[in-house]
One Martini backbone bead per residue (centre of mass of N, CA, C, O) as a GRO file, in nm:
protein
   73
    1UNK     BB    1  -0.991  -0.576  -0.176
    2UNK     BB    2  -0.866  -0.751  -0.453
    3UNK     BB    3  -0.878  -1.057  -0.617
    4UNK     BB    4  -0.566  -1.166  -0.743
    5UNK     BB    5  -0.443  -1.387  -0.932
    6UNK     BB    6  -0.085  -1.432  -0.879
    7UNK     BB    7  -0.128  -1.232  -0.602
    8UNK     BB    8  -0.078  -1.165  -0.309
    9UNK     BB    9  -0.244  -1.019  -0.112
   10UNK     BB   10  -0.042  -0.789  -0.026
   11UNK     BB   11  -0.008  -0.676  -0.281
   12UNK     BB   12  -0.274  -0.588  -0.328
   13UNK     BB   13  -0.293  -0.378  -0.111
   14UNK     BB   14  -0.036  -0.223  -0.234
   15UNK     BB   15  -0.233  -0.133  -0.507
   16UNK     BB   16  -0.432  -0.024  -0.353
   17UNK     BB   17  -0.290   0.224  -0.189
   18UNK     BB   18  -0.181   0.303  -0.466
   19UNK     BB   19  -0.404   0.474  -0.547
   20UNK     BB   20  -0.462   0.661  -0.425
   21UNK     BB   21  -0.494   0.954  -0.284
   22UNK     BB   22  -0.251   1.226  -0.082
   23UNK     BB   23  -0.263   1.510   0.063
   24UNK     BB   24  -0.063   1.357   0.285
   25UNK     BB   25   0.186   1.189   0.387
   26UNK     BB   26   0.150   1.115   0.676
   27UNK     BB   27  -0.073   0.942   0.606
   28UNK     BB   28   0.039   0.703   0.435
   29UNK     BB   29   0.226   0.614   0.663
   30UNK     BB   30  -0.008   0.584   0.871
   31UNK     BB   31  -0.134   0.335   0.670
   32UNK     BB   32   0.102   0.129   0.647
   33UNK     BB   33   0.171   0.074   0.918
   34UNK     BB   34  -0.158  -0.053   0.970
   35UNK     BB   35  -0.173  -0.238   0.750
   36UNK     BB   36   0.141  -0.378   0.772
   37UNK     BB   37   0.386  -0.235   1.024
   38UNK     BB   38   0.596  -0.104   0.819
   39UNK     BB   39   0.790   0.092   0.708
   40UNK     BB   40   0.815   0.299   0.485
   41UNK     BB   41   1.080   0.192   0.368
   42UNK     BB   42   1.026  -0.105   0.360
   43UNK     BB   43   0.756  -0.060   0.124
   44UNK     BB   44   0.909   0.043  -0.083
   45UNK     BB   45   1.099  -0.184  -0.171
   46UNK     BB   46   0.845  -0.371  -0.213
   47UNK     BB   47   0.752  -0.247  -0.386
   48UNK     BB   48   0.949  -0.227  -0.631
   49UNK     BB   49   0.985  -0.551  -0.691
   50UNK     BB   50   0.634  -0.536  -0.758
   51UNK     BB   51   0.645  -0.397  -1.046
   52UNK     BB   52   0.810  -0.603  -1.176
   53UNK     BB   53   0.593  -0.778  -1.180
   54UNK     BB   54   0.369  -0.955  -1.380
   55UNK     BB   55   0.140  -0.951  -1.208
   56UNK     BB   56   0.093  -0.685  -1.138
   57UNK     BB   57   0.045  -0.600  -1.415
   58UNK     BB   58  -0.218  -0.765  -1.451
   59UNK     BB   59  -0.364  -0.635  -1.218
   60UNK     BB   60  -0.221  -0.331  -1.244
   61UNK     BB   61  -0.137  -0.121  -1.515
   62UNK     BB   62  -0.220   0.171  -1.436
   63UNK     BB   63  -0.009   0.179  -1.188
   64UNK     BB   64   0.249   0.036  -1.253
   65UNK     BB   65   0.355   0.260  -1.438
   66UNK     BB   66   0.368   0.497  -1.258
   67UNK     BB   67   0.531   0.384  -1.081
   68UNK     BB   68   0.758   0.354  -1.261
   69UNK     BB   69   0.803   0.621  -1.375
   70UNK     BB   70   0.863   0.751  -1.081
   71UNK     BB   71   1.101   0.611  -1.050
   72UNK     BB   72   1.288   0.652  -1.308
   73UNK     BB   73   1.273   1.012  -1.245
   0.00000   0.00000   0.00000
């Protein structure tokens, strides 16, 4: 995980974890879990909130880009 400023470290890790690419949503789920402890259906609300964050963009614009996209569609 990298250390963002204006960022809190779980948004950060969030950012980590999208990152990734995913061979099976399975997979996913069970990282987040792991990771988290949250509901997969929970994880994806706090995401959609974070890439709204202008700090989330200033961190990695070009995930929250994608993400903003694959919302959006």
């Amino acid at each position: 995980m990298t250390a963002t400023p204006g960022l809190p470290p779980e948004a950060a890790a969030m950012l980590d974890l999208e990152r990734r690419t995913w061979r099976r949503p399975v997979a996913k789920q069970q990282a987040i879990r792991a990771a988290f402890g949250w509901t997969p259906t929970s994880y994806y609300q706090r995401l959609n909130r974070l890439i709204d964050l202008p700090a989330a963009w200033a961190a990695d614009p070009i995930t929250v880009k994608r993400l903003r996209a694959r919302r959006d569609a």
